[in-house]
C-alpha angles and dihedrals in degrees: 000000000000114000118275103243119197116241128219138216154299134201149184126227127332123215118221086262109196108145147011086276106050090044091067108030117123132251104295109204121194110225086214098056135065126313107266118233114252096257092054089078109005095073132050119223135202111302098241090075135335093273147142113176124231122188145346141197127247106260090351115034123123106148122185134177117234100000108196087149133154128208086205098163130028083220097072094027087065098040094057087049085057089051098045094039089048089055101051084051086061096050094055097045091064084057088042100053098040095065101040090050086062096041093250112157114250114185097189141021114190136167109206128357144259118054128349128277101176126003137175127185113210124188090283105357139067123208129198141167103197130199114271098037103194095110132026144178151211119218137194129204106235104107093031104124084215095053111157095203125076110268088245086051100147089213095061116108099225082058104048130104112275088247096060086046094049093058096046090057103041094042091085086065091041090056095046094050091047087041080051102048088040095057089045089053096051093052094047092057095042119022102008145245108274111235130183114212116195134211142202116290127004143273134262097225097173136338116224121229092251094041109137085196076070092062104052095047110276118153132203098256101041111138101211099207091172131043112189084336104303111124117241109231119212105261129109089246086072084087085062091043090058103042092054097056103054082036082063107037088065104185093349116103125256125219112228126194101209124200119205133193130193138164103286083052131279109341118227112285122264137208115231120180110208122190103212110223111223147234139228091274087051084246110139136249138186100177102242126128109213133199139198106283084236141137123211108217129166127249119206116191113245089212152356092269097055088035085062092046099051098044088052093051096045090045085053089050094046087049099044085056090045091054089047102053090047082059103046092048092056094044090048106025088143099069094024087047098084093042101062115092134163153245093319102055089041081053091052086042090055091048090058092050093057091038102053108022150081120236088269091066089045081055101056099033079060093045097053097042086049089047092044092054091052098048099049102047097048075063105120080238115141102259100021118094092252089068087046098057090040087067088050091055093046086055090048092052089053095054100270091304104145115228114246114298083234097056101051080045092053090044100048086042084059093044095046090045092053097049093039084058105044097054102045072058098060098041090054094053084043091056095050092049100048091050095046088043084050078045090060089046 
């Protein structure tokens, strides 16, 4: 059996964040432009950046969406290597620790790839932490030409029931759910969970020079709670809600219901009548950009009980995005394609995290790393444990007679060959973008 290699990380789009604000503002939509889709404004991400990972590559694979990413720092730089790297130890120690608590033989135990940078040989293993560490692997001495052990050694992997297979090669998943529940945990019942509570109507963000909300009378900081006499329900959808209606009114004027605040409290609505100017599709704009009416608060758990009971349900959103965008990625590949990248740019996601935000968006950058690496390598995919794990399936169904040794050989070489490549692909497309993003410095 091939070595089961850990897998990284995918992401959507990552705000400039540059500070505590920015890192939790909501979705800002531009009444000029496109209609969004729904979940651009509809549902609120991790703090650290308005994000929900897709998909990741076998020992390499980092993938994020709309990478215009920086490594400013080597302080942060190195702090979200620790994380990552962290994250994939994890991962192979639950590998690791599945198969030395039954006795099963394990020749190696590494964290990254490429030469060593440490190493250390034990009586039967040998550890290493190699120089790029955004990968790792445990390996196990079966097919090793120089294996020390009989070839009907029972504690070989290769020779052990399925069901003692099977929980070797699905304990990596199972560490990274219970390091990402863990970490959630932790922050529930410290720093909080970030929430964003929305209320009724929706937010003048900006208005544009050319904005005809501007002349007649709308301000930056107006709260519309009623479009043509319609109510806004609070609800991040309300953008949407918005956007289509002056889309749709063209040249014919909208009714809009304004709430202002000043500084003796919210002052009594007013009705302002706006003609939308129009574009070339005769759709029509009023040059606003507009945002959830919403405010980000954090939640602290008040005991263990309701601490429990908020991690699991954060770790059961986070998973359900991530879940989603894997989705969308495969049912879309076409458009989502050019936006995954790889370890570099989830490196240069990580430094903005620590550079720009409070424990809570560490949290959740770890927890969604942790939940993303789950995800992708329980994939029925050839060299992820999924596919593993699939083989194992397929034996199971024949009666526990093995394939032919040729053939898992021929499927995991395939495997290992596609995401090889891949991600030397990515890096090299990280690489590129993060010298000509220093070049523009």
């Amino acid at each position: 059996m091939a070595p089961l290699r850990a897998s990284s990380i995918v992401r959507r789009g990552l705000p400039d964040a540059r500070d505590d604000e920015a890192l939790i503002a909501t979705p800002v939509v531009e009444v000029d432009e496109a209609t969004p889709r729904e979940d651009d404004v509809d549902e609120w991400f991790p703090p650290f950046a308005a994000s929900a990972p897709k998909l990741g590559l076998a020992g390499l694979g980092a993938g994020l969406l709309n990478t215009g990413f920086e490594l400013d720092g080597p302080a942060s730089t190195i702090e979200a290597i620790v994380v990552l790297a962290t994250i994939i130890f994890v991962h192979e120690c639950g590998h690791f620790f599945a198969a030395r608590l039954q006795n099963i033989h394990v020749s190696k135990f590494s964290v990254g790839f490429g030469p060593n940078l440490l190493s250390y040989k034990g009586p039967e293993v040998e550890y290493s932490l190699r120089w790029v560490p955004l990968g790792g692997f445990v390996a196990f001495p079966d097919d090793d030409p120089d294996c020390p052990y009989p070839q009907d050694d029972p504690d070989l992997l290769r020779n052990r029931p399925i069901k003692d297979r099977a929980i070797v090669i699905s304990a990596g998943v199972a560490a990274n759910v219970a390091f990402a529940l863990a970490i959630l945990n932790f922050q529930v019942n410290t720093v909080g969970l970030v929430e964003q509570a929305y209320k009724p109507g929706v937010k003048v963000a900006q208005l544009l020079s050319t904005s005809a909300a501007r002349e007649y009378g709308v301000k930056v900081g107006d709260v519309i709670t009623a479009i043509d006499g319609e109510a806004l329900p609070a609800a991040g959808k309300s953008v949407n809600d918005v956007v289509a209606k002056v889309k749709a009114a063209g040249s014919n004027p909208v009714r809009l219901k304004i709430q202002r605040f000043g500084t003796n409290g919210p002052a009594p609505p007013v009705d302002i009548e706006v003609v939308p100017k129009t574009g070339v599709n005769g759709e029509g704009r009023i040059g606003v950009q507009l945002e959830a009416n919403a405010e980000v608060r954090k939640r602290v758990a008040g005991n263990p009980a309701e601490g429990l009971f908020l991690a699991t349900k954060e770790f059961a959103r986070l998973t359900g995005l991530v879940c989603k965008s894997l989705f969308s990625l495969v049912s879309n590949f076409s458009q989502a394609k050019d936006n995954v990248s790889g370890p570099i740019a989830i490196v240069g996601v990580g430094a903005e995290v620590m550079r720009g935000s409070d424990l809570s968006g560490l949290y959740q950058f770890a927890s969604v790393i942790n939940i993303n690496l789950a995800v992708v390598n329980i994939l029925p995919l050839p060299a992820l444990d999924g596919g593993f794990l699939l083989l194992i399936a397929v034996e199971a169904l024949r009666g526990g007679k093995k394939l032919p040794a040729e053939v898992e050989q021929s499927i995991t070489a395939s495997g290992v060959l596609l995401l090889l490549g891949s991600g030397m692909f990515l890096i090299l497309r990280d690489t590129l973008n993060l010298v000509g993003s220093l070049g523009q410095h």
